[in-house]
C-alpha positions, -999 to +999 in steps of 0.1 A: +000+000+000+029+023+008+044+018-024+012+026-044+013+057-027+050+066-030+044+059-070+011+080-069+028+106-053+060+108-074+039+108-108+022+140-094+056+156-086+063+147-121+038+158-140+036+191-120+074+199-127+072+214-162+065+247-175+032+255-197+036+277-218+000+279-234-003+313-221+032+325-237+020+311-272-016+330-270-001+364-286+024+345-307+022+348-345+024+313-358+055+301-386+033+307-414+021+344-402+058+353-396+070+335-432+043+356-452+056+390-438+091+393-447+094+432-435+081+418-400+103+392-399+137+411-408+126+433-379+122+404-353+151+388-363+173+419-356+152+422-323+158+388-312+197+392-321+199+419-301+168+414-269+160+377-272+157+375-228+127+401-236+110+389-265+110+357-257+120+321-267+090+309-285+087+341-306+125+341-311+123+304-322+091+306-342+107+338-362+139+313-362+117+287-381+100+308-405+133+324-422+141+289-423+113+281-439+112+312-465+149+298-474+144+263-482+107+265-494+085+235-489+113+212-497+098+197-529+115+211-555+142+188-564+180+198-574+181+204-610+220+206-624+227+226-656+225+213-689+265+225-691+291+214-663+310+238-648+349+251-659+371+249-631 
C-alpha cells in the first residue's frame, strides 16, 4: 500500500514539474504568419539578435523557423543541375 502511494505521489511531482507555456504562445504569431511578412520578420530577427531575454523564446524560435522556412521553401523542389558542367 505504501508503495502505491509513493508511486502515486511521485507521478504528481512529475507531471507538475514542467512549465506551460499555453499562455506565452496565445499572442504568438504562428511560422506561417511570420514567413508571409518578410518586413516583419527582418525586424524580429534583428530584435531577437539583439533582446531575445525580452522577446522571448518561443517568438524568437518561431521567427527562427520561418526564415528557415522562407529559405528552403516547402522542400519539394528537387535539385536540378545545368544542362552545361561547370569550368574549373
Amino acid at each position: 500500500m505504501k508503495r502505491i502511494f509513493l508511486y502515486l505521489l511521485l507521478a504528481a511531482l512529475l507531471s507538475a514539474c514542467g512549465q506551460s507555456e499555453t499562455s506565452e504562445q496565445s499572442d504568438v504569431p504562428t511560422v506561417e504568419e511570420l514567413a508571409a511578412d518578410p518586413a516583419r520578420l527582418k525586424e524580429l530577427r534583428e530584435q531577437c539578435k539583439t533582446d531575445r531575454a525580452n522577446l522571448g523564446d518561443v517568438l524568437c524560435d518561431r521567427v527562427a523557423e520561418a526564415t528557415r522556412k522562407r529559405f528552403y521553401g516547402d522542400g519539394t523542389v528537387p535539385y536540378t543541375p545545368s544542362d552545361t558542367p561547370p569550368k574549373f
